[in-house]
SEZASE-398683 format. One line per 8 residues: number of its first residue (from 1); their letters; for each residue x, y, z of C-alpha. Coordinates in Angstrom, 3 decimals. Example, Ala and Ser with C-alpha at 12.3 -4.5 7.8 and 13.67 -1.06 7.14 Angstrom:
1> as> 12.300 -4.500 7.800 ~ 13.670 -1.060 7.140
% end
This chain:
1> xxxxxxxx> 207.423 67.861 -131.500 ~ 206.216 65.647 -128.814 ~ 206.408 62.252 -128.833 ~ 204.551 60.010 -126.337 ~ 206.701 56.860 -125.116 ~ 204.142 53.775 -125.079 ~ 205.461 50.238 -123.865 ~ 203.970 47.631 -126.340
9> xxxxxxxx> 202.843 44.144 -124.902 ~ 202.264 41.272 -126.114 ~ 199.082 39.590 -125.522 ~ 198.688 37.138 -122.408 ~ 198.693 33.631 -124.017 ~ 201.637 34.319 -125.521 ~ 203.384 35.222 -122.615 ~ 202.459 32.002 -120.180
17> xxxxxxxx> 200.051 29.437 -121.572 ~ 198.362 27.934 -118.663 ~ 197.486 24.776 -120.136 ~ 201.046 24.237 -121.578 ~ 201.171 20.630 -121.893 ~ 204.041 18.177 -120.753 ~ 205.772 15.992 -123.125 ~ 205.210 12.618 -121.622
25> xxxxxxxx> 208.346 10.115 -120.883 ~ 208.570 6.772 -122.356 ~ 209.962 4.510 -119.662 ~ 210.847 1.303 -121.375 ~ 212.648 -1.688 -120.091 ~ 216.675 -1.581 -119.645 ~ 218.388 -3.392 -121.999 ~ 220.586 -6.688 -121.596
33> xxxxxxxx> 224.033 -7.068 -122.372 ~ 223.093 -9.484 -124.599 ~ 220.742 -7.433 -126.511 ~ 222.851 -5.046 -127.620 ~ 224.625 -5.806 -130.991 ~ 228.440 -6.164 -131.423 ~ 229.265 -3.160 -133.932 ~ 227.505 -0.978 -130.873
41> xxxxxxxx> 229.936 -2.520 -128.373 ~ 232.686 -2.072 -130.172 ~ 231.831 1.512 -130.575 ~ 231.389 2.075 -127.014 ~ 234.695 0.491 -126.150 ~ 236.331 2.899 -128.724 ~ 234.350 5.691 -127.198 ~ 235.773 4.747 -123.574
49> xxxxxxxx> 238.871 3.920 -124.890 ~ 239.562 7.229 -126.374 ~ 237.849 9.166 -123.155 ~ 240.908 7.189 -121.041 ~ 243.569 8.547 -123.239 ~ 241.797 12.465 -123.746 ~ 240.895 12.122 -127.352 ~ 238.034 13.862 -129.273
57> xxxxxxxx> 235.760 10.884 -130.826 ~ 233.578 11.151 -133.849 ~ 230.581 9.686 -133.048 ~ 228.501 8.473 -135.968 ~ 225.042 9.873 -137.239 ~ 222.455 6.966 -135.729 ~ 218.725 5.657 -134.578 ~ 217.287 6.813 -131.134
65> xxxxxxxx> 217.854 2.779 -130.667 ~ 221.054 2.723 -131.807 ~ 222.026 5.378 -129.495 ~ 220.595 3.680 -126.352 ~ 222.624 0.504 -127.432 ~ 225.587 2.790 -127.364 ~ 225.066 4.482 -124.122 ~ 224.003 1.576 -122.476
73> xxxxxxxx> 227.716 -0.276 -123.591 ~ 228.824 3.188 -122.079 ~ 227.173 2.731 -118.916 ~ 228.496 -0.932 -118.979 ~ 231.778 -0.117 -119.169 ~ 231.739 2.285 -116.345 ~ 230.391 -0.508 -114.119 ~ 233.192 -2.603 -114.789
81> x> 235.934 -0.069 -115.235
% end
């Protein structure tokens, strides 16, 4: 019996699309201190808070604005700390 060995390939476009196209950013505005609302701040001081003393935070399902509240308070924080 004599069996051939063949190397399948897929074809090209699936392999690298030239015309792949880039997801564009959003740059928007950074927020205020004052913008950001005061159940987000807290969180953020909780969440820097427990990073101090090497605890595991649970950090709440939330909106993409939400989030940028958050990390923002984060990003506070670490300019005052």
């Amino acid at each position: 019996m004599n069996i051939d060995a063949q190397i399948i390939t897929p074809p090209a476009p699936f392999v690298k699309s030239e015309t792949a196209k880039k997801h564009p950013r959003i740059v928007r505005e950074p927020l205020n201190s004052q913008d950001i609302t005061v159940p987000l701040k807290a969180l953020g001081r909780h969440i820097v808070k427990c990073q101090r003393k090497r605890q595991s935070v649970r950090v709440p399902a939330m909106r993409g604005s939400e989030l940028g509240q958050v990390l923002r308070t984060l990003e506070l924080k670490r300019a005052y700390a």
